[in-house]
Residue, then its C-alpha position, 0 to 999 in steps of 0.5 A: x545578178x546576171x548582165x550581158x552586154x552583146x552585139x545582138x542585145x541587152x540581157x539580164x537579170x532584175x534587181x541588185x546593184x547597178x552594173x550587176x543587172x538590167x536595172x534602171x540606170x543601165x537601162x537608161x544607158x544601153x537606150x541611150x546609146x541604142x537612140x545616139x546610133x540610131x540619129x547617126x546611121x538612120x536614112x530616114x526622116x523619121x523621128x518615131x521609135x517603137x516600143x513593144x514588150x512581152x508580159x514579163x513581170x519586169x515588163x512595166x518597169x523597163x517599159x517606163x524607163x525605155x519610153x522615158x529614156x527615148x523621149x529625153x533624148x528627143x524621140x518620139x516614142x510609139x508603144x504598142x504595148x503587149x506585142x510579140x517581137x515579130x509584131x514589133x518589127x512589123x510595127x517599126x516598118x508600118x510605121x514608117x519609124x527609124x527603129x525599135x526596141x523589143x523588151x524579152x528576154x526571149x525564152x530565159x526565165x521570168x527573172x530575167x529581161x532584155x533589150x533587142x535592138x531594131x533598125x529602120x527596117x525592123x530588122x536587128x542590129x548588124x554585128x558593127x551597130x552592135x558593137x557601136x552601142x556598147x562602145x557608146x554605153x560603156x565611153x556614155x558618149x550621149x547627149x540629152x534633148x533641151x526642154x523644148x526638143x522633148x520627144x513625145x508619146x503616143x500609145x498605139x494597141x492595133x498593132x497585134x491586129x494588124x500583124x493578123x491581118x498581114x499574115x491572113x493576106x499572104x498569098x499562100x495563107x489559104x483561109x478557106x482551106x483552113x476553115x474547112x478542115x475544121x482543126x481542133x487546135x490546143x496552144x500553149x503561150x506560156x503567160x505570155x504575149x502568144x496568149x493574146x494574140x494566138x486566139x485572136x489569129x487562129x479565129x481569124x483563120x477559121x479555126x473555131x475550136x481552141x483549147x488554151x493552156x498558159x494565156x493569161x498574159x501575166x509574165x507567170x511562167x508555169x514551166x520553162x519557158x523554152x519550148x523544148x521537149x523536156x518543157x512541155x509535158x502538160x500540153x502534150x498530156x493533154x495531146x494524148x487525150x486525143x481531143x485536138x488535131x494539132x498543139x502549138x506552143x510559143x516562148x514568150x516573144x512568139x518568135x519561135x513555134x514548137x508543134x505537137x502531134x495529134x497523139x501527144x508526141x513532139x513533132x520535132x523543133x527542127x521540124x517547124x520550118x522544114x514543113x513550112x519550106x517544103x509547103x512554100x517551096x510547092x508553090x514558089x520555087x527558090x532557095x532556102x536557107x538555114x544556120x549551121x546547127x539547123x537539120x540537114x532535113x531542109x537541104x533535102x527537102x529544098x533538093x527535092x524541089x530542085x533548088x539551093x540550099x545555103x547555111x549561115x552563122x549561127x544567129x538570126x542577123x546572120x540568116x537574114x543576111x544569108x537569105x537577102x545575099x541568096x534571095x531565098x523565100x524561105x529559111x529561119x532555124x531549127x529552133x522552130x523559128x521561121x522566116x518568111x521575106x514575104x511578109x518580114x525578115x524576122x522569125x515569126x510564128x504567127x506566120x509559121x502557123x498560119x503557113x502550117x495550117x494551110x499546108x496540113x489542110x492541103x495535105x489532108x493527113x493527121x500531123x504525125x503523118x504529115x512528119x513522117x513524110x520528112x527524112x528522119x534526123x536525129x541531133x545530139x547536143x553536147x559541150x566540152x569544158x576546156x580550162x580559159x588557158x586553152x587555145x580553142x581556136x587552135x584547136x579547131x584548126x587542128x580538127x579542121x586538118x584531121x578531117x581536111x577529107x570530109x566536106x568542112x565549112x569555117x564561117x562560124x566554128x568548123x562544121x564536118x559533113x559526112x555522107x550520112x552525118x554532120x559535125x558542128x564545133x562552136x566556141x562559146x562567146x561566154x565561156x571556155x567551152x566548145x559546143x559540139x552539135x551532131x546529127x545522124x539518122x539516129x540518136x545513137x549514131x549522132x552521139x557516137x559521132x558527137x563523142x568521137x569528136x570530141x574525145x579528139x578536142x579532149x585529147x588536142x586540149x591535154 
């Protein structure tokens, strides 16, 4: 049994001793603390908190005792059911709420859930909040409402409605573009909540033919469901049948968008949001931002448009946070998460779909002609095992030094910049290992230059 507690969530695995897993009392333990600094840090007047979940099989369970939990300490609970995370986050703000609470696990498999965390804005918990609820949970400094401050319940399901409904009135989402191109479209929704409202959006994008694969929202997931390459071999079999224009593929939370070829090949995760910023940043100039590990191809691409890239931390806040210091109208990461402020600050692949279809119609090319047309990088992702008596810091000061020549940024790990190559050093939060992600223009060259790397930290480590 698996729990882990951080700053950007709960997580764990079902079952077992409390303690040792996301089970009912610590459940009780991380809503209760979540709903004490929120009563403390909330500007508004509001009472109401959110509650969405995916369709994991844990899914009622920690529904029930979250909902409970946030009545008993004298919130007034929405539950909007099975809705997506960026759903929810739209719901905290349509509601006018003081937060929310997503329950996923994201792309861990079915055995696992989690509690992601909400501000009044439906935006996740800063790096001090999140520190905060743990240290409340672990000190339980939390106190219960008295009978008569109970906080009600009400069970509202318009809410994946109306999330369509804001992504079809975004000004760049062109409906009768989409409707005329007439795309055959193949998704993948691994059982999750993606496979109740991805038809539902691109019916209401004019898109009439639909083949689905995974859509029963029943928390079976029949693969992985990480939407990676080695994950994905049904849908791209059925890709290379040759029948649809396009497949997209979400995880269970559709906060990230996976696409797929006409000819069954991978489009490229990284890919995802490069397309989406290079069709936003054609009609509305800006800046863009992506994390650290994120492919060069977005600079380039923003480059080319004449405006400024920037990178962040690892990690969604940390974007989020980037991009509102930068004003950038676009960013996310090359996990196929976009973010588009113009709807939300939130990874979104309702909106990264919608804003896809809209830029492949205007193209008026097949998709992997439409790739092609991005500069070609390749990222190889490796990691070094290092004893826990190793200094990892110390050692990243002293690559920092070896390659003191070459472009270096430190906000999170070292990242070394080549000309034609990148470099990126992350220590693990977890474990006693350095994550070492490398990109080139080709997998063999990001490799050699990902070893090379890391024959120094090995050789630094004895």
């Amino acid at each position: 049994m698996t729990l882990i507690k951080s700053i950007s969530g709960i997580r764990g695995t079902i079952g077992g001793q409390a303690g040792e897993g996301l089970n009912p009392l610590d459940i009780v333990k991380f809503t209760s603390a979540y709903a004490t600094l929120i009563r403390k840090t909330c500007k508004s007047t509001s009472n109401k908190i959110v509650v969405g979940r995916d369709a994991r099989i844990s899914g009622k369970m920690v529904n029930n005792v979250v909902v409970g939990t946030l009545m008993g300490m004298g919130y007034d609970v929405v539950d909007i059911g099975l809705a997506s995370t960026p759903t929810t986050e739209l719901a905290v703000t349509m509601e006018g709420a003081c937060g929310g609470i997503i329950l996923t696990a994201s792309h861990n498999p079915k055995q696992w859930n989690a509690l992601k965390l909400l501000n009044e804005y439906g935006e996740f918990l800063n790096a001090a909040e999140g520190e905060e609820v743990l240290r409340i949970a672990e000190a339980e400094e939390f106190t219960f409402a008295e009978v008569d401050s109970l906080g009600s319940y009400r069970e509202d399901l318009s809410y994946n409605q109306k999330h369509i409904d804001s992504v079809l009135a975004l000004k760049l989402v062109d409906v009768e573009a989409i409707r005329k191109a007439n795309f055959k479209v193949a998704i993948d929704c691994v059982n999750s909540v993606g496979g109740i409202v991805l038809p539902d959006l691109l019916k209401a994008l004019g898109v009439t033919q639909v083949e689905k694969l995974f859509c029963e929202p029943d928390g079976h997931f029949p693969h992985n469901p990480e939407p990676l390459e080695k994950n994905l071999q049904d849908i791209m079999n059925l890709m290379k049948k040759g029948n649809n224009d396009v497949a997209f593929v979400v995880d269970p939370d559709v906060d990230r968008l996976a696409i797929i070829c006409e000819d069954g090949a991978m489009y490229g995760e990284e890919y995802t949001l490069v397309s989406v910023a290079d069709y936003v940043l054609k009609h509305t100039p800006g800046n863009t931002v992506s994390n650290l590990s994120s492919t060069r191809a977005l600079r380039d691409v923003t480059r080319k448009y004449g405006q400024t890239y920037n990178a962040s931390a690892v990690g969604e806040v940390n974007v989020v946070t980037k991009m509102k210091a930068t004003n950038a109208v676009i960013g996310g990461e090359g996990n196929g998460g976009v973010i588009y402020p113009e709807s939300h600050y939130g990874r979104d692949a309702l909106v990264g779909i919608a804003l896809f279809l809209s830029h492949l119609a205007h193209e008026g090319k097949k998709v992997s002609e439409l790739r092609a047309t991005y500069p070609p990088y390749f990222i190889a992702k490796n990691k070094v095992e290092l004893t826990p008596a190793i200094d990892v810091d110390a050692i990243l000061t002293k690559v920092k030094e070896i390659y003191a020549k070459e472009e270096i940024n430190d906000i999170d790990g070292v990242k070394i910049d080549f000309p034609d190559k990148w470099v990126h050093l992350r220590k693990s939060n977890t474990e006693p290992i350095i994550r070492v992600y490398s990109e080139a223009s080709t997998m063999e060259a990001a490799d050699e230059i990902g070893l090379q790397i890391m024959k120094v930290i090995e050789e630094l480590a004895k």
